[in-house]
MIKOLPA-910553 format. One record per residue (C-alpha): y, x, z; residue number from 1; chain. Coordinates in Angstrom, 2 decimals. Example, Ala and Ser with C-alpha at 12.3 -4.5 7.8 and 13.67 -1.06 7.14 Angstrom:
BEGIN
<node v="-4.50" u="12.30" w="7.80" nr="1" kette="A"/>
<node v="-1.06" u="13.67" w="7.14" nr="2" kette="A"/>
This chain:
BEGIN
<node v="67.82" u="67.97" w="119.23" nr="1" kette="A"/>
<node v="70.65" u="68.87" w="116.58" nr="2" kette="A"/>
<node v="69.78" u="67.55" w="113.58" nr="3" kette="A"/>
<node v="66.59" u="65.97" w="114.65" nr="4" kette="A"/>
<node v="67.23" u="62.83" w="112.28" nr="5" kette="A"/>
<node v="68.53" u="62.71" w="108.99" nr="6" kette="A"/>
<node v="69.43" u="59.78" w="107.14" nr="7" kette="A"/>
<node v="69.99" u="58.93" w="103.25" nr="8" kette="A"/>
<node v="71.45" u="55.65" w="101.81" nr="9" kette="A"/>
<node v="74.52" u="54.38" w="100.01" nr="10" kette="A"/>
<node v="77.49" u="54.77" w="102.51" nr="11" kette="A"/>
<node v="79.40" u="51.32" w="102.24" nr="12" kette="A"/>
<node v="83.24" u="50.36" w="103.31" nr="13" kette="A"/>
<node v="82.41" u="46.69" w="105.11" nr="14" kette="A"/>
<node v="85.06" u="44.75" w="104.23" nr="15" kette="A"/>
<node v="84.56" u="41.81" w="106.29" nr="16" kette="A"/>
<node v="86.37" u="38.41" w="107.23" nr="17" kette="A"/>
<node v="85.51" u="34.99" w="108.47" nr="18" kette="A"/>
<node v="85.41" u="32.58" w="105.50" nr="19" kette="A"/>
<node v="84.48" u="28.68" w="104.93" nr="20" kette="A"/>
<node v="81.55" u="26.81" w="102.60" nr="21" kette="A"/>
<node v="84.51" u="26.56" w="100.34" nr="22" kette="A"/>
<node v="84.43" u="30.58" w="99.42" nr="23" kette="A"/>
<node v="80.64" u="30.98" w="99.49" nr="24" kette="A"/>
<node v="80.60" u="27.89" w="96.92" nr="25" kette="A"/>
<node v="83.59" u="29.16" w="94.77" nr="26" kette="A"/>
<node v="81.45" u="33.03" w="94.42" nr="27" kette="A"/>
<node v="78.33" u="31.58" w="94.49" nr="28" kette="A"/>
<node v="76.29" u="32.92" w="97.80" nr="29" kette="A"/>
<node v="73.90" u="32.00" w="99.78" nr="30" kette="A"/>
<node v="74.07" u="33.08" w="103.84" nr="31" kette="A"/>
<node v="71.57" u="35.13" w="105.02" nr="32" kette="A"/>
<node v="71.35" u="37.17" w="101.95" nr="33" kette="A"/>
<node v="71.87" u="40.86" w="100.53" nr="34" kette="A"/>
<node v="72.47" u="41.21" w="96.76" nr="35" kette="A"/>
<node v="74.30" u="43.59" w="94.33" nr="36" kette="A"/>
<node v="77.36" u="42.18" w="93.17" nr="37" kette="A"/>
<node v="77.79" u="40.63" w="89.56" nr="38" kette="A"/>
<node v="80.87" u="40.40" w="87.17" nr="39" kette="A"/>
<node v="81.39" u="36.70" w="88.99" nr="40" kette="A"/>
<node v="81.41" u="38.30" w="92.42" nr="41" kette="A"/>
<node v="84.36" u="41.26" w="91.81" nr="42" kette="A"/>
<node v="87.50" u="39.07" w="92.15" nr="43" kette="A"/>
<node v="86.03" u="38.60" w="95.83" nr="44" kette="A"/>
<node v="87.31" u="41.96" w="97.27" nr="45" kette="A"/>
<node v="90.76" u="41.82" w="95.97" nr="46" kette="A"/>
<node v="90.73" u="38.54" w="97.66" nr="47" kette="A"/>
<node v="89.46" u="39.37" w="100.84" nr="48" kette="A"/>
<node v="91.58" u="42.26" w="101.23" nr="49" kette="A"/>
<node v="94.57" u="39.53" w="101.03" nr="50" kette="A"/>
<node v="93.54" u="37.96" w="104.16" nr="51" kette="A"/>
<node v="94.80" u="37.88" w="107.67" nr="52" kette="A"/>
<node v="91.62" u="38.12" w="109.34" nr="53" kette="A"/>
<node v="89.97" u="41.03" w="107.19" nr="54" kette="A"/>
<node v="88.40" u="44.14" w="108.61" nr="55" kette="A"/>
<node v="87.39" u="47.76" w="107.50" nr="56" kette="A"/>
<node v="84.20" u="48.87" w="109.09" nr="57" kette="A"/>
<node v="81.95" u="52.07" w="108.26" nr="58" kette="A"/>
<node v="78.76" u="50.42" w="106.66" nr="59" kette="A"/>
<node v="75.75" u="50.91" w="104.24" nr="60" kette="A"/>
<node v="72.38" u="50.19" w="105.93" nr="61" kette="A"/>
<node v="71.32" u="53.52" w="106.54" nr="62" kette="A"/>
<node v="74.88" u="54.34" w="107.70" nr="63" kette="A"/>
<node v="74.88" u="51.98" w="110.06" nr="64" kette="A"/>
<node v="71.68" u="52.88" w="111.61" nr="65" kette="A"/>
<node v="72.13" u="56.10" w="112.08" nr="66" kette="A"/>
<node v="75.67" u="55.57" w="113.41" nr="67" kette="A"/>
<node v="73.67" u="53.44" w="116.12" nr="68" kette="A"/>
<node v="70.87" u="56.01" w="116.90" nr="69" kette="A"/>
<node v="73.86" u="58.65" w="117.81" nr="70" kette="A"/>
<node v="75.50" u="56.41" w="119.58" nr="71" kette="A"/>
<node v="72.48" u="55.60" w="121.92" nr="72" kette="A"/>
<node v="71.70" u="59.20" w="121.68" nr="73" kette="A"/>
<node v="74.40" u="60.28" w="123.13" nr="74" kette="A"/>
<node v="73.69" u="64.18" w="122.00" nr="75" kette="A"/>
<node v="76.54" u="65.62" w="119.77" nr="76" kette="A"/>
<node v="74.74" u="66.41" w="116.19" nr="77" kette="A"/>
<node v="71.66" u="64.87" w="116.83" nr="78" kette="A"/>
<node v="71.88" u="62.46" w="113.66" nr="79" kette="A"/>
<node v="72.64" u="63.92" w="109.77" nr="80" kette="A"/>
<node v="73.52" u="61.69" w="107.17" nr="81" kette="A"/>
<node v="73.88" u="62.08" w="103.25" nr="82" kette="A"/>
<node v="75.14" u="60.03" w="100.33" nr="83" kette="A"/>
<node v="77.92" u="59.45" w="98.07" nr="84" kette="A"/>
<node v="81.51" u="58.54" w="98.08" nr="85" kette="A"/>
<node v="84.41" u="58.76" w="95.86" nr="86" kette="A"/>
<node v="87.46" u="60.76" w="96.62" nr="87" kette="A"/>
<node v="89.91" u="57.83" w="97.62" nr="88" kette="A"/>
<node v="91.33" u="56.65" w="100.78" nr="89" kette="A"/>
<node v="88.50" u="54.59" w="101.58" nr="90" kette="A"/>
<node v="86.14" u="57.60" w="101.28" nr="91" kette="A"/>
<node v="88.65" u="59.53" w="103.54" nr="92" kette="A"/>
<node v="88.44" u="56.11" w="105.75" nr="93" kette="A"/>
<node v="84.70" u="56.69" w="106.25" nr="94" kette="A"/>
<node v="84.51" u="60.47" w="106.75" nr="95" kette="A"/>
<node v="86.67" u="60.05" w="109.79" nr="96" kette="A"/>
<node v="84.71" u="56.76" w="110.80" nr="97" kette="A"/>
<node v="81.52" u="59.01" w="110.68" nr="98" kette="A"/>
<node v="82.82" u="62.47" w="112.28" nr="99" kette="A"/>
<node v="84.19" u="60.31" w="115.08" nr="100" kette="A"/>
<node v="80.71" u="58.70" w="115.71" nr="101" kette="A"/>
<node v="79.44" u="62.06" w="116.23" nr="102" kette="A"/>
<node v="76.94" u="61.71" w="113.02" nr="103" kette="A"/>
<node v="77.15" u="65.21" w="110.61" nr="104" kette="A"/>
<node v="78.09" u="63.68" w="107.22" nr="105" kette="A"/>
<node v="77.88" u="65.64" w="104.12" nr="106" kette="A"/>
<node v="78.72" u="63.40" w="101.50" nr="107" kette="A"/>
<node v="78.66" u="64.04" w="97.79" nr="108" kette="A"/>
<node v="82.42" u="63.34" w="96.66" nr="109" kette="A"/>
<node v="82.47" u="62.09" w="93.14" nr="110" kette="A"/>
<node v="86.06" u="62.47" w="91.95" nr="111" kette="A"/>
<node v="85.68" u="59.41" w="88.85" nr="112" kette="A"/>
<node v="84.48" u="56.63" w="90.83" nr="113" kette="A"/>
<node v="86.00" u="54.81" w="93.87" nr="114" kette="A"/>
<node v="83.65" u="54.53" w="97.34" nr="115" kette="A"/>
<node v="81.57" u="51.90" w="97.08" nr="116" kette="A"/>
<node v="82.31" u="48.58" w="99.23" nr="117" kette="A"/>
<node v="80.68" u="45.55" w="100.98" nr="118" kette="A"/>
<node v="81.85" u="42.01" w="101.05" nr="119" kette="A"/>
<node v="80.56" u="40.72" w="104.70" nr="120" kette="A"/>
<node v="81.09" u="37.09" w="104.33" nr="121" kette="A"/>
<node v="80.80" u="35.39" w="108.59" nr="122" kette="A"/>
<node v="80.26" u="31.63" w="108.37" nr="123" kette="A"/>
<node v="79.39" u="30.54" w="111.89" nr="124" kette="A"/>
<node v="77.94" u="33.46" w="113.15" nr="125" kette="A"/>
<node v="76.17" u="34.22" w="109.95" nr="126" kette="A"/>
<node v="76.62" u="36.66" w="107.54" nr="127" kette="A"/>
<node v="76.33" u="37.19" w="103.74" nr="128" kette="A"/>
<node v="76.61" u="40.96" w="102.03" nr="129" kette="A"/>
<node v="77.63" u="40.97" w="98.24" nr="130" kette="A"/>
<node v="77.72" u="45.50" w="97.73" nr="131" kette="A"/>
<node v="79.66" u="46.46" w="95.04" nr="132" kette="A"/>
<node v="78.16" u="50.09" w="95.00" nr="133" kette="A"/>
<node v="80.55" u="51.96" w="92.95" nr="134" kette="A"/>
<node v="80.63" u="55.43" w="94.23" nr="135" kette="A"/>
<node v="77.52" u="55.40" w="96.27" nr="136" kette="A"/>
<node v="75.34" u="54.47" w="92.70" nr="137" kette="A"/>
<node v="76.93" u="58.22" w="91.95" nr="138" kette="A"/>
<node v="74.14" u="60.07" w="94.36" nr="139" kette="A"/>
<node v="72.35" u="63.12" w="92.43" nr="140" kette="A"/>
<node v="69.55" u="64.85" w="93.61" nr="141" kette="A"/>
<node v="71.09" u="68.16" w="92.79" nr="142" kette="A"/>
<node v="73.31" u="67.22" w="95.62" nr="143" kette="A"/>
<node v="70.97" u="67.17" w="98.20" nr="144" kette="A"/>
<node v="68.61" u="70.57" w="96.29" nr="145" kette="A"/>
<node v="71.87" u="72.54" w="97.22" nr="146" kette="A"/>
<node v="71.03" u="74.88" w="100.35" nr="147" kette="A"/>
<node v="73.37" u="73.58" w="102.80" nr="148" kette="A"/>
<node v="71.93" u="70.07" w="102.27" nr="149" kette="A"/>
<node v="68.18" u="71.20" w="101.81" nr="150" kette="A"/>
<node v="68.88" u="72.82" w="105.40" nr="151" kette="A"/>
<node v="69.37" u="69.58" w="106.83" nr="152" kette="A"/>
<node v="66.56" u="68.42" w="105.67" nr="153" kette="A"/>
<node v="64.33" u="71.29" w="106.97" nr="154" kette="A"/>
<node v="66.12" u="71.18" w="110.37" nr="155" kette="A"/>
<node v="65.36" u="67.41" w="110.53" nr="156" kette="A"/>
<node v="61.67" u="66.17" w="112.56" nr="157" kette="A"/>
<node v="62.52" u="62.24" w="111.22" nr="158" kette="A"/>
<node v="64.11" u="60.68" w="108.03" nr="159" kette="A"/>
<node v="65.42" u="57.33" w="107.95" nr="160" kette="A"/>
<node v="66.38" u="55.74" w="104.13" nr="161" kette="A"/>
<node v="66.78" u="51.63" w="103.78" nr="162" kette="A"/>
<node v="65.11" u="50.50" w="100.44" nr="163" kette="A"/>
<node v="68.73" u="49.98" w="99.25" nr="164" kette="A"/>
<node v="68.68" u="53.80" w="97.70" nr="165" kette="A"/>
<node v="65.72" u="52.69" w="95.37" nr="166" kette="A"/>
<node v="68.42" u="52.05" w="93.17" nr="167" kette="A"/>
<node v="70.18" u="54.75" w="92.72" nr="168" kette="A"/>
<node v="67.89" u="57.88" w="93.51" nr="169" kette="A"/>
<node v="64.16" u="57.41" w="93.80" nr="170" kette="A"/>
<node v="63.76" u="61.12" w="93.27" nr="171" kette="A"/>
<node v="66.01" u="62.21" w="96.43" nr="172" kette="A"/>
<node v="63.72" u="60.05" w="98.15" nr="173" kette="A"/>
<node v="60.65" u="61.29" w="96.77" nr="174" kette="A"/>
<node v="61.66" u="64.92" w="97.78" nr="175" kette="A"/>
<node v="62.21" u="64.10" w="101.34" nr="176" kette="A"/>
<node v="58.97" u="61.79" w="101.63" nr="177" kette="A"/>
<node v="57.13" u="64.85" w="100.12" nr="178" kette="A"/>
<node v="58.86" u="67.55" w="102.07" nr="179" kette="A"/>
<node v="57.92" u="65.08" w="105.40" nr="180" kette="A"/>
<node v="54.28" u="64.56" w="104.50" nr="181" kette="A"/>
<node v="53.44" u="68.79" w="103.56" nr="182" kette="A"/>
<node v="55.38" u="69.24" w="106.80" nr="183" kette="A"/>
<node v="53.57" u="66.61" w="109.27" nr="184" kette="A"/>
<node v="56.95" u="65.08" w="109.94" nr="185" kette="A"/>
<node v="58.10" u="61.19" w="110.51" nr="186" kette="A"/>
<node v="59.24" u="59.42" w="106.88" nr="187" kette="A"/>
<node v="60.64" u="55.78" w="107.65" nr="188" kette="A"/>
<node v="61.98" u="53.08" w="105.25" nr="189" kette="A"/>
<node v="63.21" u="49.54" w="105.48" nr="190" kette="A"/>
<node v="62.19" u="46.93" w="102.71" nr="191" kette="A"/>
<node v="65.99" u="46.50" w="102.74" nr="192" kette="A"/>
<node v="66.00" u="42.84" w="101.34" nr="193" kette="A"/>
<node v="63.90" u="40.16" w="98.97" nr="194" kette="A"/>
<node v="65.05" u="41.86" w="95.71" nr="195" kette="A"/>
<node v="64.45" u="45.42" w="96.74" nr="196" kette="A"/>
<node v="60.79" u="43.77" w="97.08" nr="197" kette="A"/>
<node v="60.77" u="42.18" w="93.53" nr="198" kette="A"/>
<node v="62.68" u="43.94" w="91.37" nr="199" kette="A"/>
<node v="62.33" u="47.81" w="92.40" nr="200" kette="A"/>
<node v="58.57" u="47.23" w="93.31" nr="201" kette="A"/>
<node v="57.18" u="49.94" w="91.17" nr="202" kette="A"/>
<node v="59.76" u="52.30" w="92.97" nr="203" kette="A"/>
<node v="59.39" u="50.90" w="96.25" nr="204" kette="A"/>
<node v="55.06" u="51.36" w="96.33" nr="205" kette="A"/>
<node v="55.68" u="54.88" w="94.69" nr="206" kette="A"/>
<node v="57.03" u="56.17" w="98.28" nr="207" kette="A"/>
<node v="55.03" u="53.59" w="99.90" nr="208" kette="A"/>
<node v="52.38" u="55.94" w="100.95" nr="209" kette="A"/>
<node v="54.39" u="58.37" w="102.38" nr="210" kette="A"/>
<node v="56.17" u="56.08" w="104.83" nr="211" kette="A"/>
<node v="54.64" u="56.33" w="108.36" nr="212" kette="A"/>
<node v="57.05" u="53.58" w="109.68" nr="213" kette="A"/>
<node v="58.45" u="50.91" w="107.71" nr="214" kette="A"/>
<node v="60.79" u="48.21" w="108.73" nr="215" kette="A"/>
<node v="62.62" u="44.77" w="107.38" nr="216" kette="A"/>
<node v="62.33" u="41.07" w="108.54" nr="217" kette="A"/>
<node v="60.56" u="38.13" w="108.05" nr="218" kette="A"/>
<node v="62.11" u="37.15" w="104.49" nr="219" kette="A"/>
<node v="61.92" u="40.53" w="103.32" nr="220" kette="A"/>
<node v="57.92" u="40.45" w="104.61" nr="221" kette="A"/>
<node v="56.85" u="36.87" w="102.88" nr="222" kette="A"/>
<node v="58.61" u="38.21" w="99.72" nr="223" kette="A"/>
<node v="56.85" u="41.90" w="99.84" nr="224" kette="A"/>
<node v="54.27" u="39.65" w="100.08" nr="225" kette="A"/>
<node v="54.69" u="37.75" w="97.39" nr="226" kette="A"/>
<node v="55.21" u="40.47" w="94.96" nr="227" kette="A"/>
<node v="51.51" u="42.00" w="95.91" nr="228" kette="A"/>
<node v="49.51" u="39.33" w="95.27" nr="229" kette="A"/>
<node v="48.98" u="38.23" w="98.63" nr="230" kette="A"/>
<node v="48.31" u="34.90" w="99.53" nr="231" kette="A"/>
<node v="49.98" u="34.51" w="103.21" nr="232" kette="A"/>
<node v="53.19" u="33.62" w="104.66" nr="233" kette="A"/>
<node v="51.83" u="34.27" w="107.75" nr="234" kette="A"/>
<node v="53.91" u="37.40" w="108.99" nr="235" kette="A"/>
<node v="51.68" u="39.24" w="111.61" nr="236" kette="A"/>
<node v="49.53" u="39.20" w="108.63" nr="237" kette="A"/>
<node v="51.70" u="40.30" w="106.12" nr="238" kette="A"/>
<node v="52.62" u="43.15" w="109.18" nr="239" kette="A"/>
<node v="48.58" u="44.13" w="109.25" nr="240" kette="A"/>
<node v="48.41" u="44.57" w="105.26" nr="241" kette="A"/>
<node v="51.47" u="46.56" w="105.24" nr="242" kette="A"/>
<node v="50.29" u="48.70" w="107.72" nr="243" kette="A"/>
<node v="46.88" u="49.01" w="105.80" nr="244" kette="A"/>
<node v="48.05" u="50.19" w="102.66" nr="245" kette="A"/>
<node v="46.95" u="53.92" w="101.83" nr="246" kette="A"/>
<node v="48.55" u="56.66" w="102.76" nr="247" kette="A"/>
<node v="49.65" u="60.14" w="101.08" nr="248" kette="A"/>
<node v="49.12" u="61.86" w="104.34" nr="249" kette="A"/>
<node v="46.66" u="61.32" w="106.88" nr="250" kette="A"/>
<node v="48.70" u="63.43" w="109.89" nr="251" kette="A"/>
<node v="50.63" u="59.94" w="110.86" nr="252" kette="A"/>
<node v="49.24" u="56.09" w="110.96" nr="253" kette="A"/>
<node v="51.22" u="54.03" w="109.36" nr="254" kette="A"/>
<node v="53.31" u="51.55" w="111.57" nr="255" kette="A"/>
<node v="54.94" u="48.40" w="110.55" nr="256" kette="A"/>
<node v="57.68" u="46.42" w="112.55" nr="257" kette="A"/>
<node v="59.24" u="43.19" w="111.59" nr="258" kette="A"/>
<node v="62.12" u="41.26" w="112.99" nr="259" kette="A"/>
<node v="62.15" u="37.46" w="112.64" nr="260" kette="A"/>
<node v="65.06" u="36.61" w="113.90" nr="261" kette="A"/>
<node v="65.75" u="34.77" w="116.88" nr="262" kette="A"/>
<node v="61.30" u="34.58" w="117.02" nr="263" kette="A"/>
<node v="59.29" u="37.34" w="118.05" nr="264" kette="A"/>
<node v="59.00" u="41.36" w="117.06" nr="265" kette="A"/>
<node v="55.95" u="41.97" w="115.24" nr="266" kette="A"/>
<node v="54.47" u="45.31" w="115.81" nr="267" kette="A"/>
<node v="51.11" u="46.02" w="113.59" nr="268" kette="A"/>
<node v="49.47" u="49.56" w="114.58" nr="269" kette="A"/>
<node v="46.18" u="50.35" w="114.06" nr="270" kette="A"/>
<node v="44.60" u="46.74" w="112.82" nr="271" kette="A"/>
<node v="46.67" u="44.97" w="116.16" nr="272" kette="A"/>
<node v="49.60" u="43.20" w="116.43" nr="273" kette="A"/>
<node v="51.64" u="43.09" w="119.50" nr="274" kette="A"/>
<node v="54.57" u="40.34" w="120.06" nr="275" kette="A"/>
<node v="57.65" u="41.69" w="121.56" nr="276" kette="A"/>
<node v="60.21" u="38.57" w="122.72" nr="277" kette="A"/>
<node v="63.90" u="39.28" w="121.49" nr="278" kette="A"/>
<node v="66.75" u="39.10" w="123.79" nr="279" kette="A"/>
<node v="68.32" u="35.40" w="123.89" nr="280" kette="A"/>
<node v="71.80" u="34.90" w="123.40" nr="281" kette="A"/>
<node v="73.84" u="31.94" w="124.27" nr="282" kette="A"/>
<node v="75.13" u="30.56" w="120.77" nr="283" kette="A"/>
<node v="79.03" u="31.01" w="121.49" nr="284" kette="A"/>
<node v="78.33" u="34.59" w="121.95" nr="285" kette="A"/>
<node v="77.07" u="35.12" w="119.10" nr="286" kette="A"/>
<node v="80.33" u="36.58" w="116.86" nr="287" kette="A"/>
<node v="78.29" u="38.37" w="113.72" nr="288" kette="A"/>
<node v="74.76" u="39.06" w="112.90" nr="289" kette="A"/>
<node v="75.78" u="41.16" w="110.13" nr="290" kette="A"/>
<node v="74.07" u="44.96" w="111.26" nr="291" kette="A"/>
<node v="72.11" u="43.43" w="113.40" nr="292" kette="A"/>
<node v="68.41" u="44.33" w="111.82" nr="293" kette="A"/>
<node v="70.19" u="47.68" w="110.76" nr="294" kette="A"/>
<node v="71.42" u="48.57" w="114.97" nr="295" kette="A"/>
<node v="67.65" u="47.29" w="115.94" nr="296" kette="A"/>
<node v="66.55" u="49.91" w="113.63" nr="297" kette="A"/>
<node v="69.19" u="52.70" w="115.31" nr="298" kette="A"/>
<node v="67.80" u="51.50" w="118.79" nr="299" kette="A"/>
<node v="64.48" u="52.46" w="117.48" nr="300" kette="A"/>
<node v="64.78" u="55.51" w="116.07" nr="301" kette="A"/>
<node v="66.64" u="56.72" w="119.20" nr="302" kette="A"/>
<node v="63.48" u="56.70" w="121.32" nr="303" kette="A"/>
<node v="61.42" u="57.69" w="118.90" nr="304" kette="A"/>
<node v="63.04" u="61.11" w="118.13" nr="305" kette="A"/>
<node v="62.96" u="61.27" w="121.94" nr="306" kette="A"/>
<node v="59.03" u="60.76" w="122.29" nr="307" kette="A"/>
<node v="58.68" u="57.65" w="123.89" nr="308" kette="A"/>
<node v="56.35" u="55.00" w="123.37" nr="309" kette="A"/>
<node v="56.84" u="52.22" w="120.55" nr="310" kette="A"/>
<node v="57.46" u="49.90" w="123.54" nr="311" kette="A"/>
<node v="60.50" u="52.03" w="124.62" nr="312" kette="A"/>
<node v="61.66" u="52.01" w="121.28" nr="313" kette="A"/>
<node v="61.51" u="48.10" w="120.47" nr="314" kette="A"/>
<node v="63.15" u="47.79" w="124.03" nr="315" kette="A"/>
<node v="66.27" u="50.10" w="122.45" nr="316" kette="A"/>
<node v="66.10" u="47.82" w="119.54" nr="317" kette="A"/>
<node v="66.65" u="44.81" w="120.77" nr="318" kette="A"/>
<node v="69.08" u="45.93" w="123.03" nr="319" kette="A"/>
<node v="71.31" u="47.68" w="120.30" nr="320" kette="A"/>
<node v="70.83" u="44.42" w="118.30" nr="321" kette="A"/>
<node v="71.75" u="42.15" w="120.76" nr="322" kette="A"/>
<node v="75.39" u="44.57" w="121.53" nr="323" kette="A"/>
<node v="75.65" u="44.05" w="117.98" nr="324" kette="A"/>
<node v="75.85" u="40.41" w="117.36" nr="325" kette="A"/>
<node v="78.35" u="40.18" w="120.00" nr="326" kette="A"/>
<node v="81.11" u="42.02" w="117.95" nr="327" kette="A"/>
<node v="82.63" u="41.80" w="114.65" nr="328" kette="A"/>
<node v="80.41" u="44.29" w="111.95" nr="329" kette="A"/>
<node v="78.23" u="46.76" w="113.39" nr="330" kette="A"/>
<node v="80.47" u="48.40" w="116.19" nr="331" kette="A"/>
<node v="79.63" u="49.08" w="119.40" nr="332" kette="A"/>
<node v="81.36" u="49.97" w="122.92" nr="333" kette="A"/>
<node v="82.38" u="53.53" w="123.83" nr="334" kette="A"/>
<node v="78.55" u="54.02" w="125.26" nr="335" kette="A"/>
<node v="75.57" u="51.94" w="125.85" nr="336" kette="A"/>
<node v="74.84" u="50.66" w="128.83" nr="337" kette="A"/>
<node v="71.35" u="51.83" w="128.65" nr="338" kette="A"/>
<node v="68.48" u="53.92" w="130.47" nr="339" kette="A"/>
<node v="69.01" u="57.14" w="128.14" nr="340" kette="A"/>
<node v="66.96" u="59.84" w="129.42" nr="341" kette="A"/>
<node v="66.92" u="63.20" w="127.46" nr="342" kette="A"/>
């Protein structure tokens, strides 16, 4: 099992805090939404960091997934992850975060630029991310071609990147989606969010065919969607289509699974769609949602590396997510309280 999944994506510093209308109004965001940040948006962080109720969490999408998958693992060294942070007290801040989740890091350290960050804005339960990538927009393929890093990537069975590294290194991905398809392994992505689906298309249905799983929600879907040419909303649909596109390699089917919040999984596999219910949850328990599609997405690809059936693995999913929206950022409890057999 060591080293059985390896993930790549920009490795974030969540710095998160419980803010009013007021703030989202005065930076201009929307809830529910993932964007880059803009000139407007950079006075944010210095003023978060100012506040009482401001916390430092490990994050990035893929981070946080794999961080999740290890922890429901349970198996020392079981999960590899790679990407870029600067040399800085926050990129010392994750390192530890990371070695003491058990995941095997081997960042690229770039000595000019500062680790990249994440403003988690909570209103209500909700959550807004404005990523100010910095460091992480530093990753170079010549990173990961060195043999130490190249050995993770043989050693590896499954790869897990959200569509967030589209923009910074398309070829890193491309050399892991073509390493997994020669060697009949598992490539997975997540649509990441809406503009990943607009404005990196071209790079996004370049790696398309290699993915045998890919992942996202119902927003990211309708706007995937959109930005083919397809005229449906309707999300089992959308779920079908996506699952329909061609392939690069005919060893794997291609699987797709979409969240919809508080509604229904949808699982399409092989021209079906199956319905999985998520877990309800009273609304004063619910404390965050932000991680939550990224821990359904650990849950997931803990089974899966394990062998089970895609019913075991939605199962894990919605478990992870739902111990997830019950804390603050995507932490968990010391272990899951969970049916983990190895």
């Amino acid at each position: 099992m060591e080293g059985i999944l390896l993930g790549m994506g920009n490795p974030l510093l969540d710095i998160s805090a419980v803010v009013d209308e007021e703030f989202l109004k005065k930076y201009d965001v929307t809830l529910n939404n993932a964007i880059l940040a803009e000139e407007k948006h950079l006075p944010m962080y210095g003023e978060l960091a100012q506040r009482k109720n401001v916390e430092y969490i490990a994050g990035g999408a893929t981070q946080n997934s794999i961080r999740v998958a290890q922890w429901m693992l349970q198996i020392p060294g079981a999960t590899s992850y790679i990407g870029c942070i600067g040399k800085d007290k926050f990129g010392e801040e994750m390192k530890k975060n990371s070695h003491d989740a058990g995941v095997n890091v081997h960042y690229y350290e770039d000595e000019t630029t500062p680790t990249g960050t994440c403003a988690v804005l909570v209103v209500g339960g909700e959550r807004s991310l404005i990523a100010n990538l910095s460091a992480a927009n530093c990753y170079k393929s010549d990173h990961l071609k060195s043999p130490e890093n190249w050995a993770l990537v043989e050693k590896a069975k499954f790869f897990y990147i959200a569509g967030f590294f589209l923009t910074v290194s398309p070829e890193s991905i491309l050399l892991v989606a073509e390493h997994a398809a020669k060697a009949g392994k598992i490539f997975m992505m997540n649509l990441a969010a809406p503009f990943i689906c607009q404005f990196f298309k071209d790079a996004l249905m370049k790696v398309f065919p290699y993915m045998d799983y890919i992942f996202g929600n119902e927003t990211e879907a309708r706007t995937f969607a959109q930005a083919q040419g397809w005229e449906t909303e309707n999300v089992e649909e959308i779920a079908l289509k996506m699952a329909a596109l061609p392939k690069a390699s005919g060893t794997h089917k291609r699987i797709a699974v979409i969240t919809q919040g508080a509604d229904p999984v949808v699982v399409a596999e092989d021209g079906k769609v199956k319905l999985f219910p998520v877990i309800r949850l009273p609304k004063e328990k619910l404390v965050d949602t932000n991680g939550a599609g990224d821990a359904f997405v650990g849950g997931f690809l803990s089974q899966l590396v394990l062998g089970k059936p895609i019913e075991d693995c939605v199962e894990a999913a919605k478990y992870s997510a739902n111990v997830i929206i019950q804390r603050s950022g995507c932490t968990y409890p010391a272990t899951p309280e969970y049916p983990i057999s190895q």
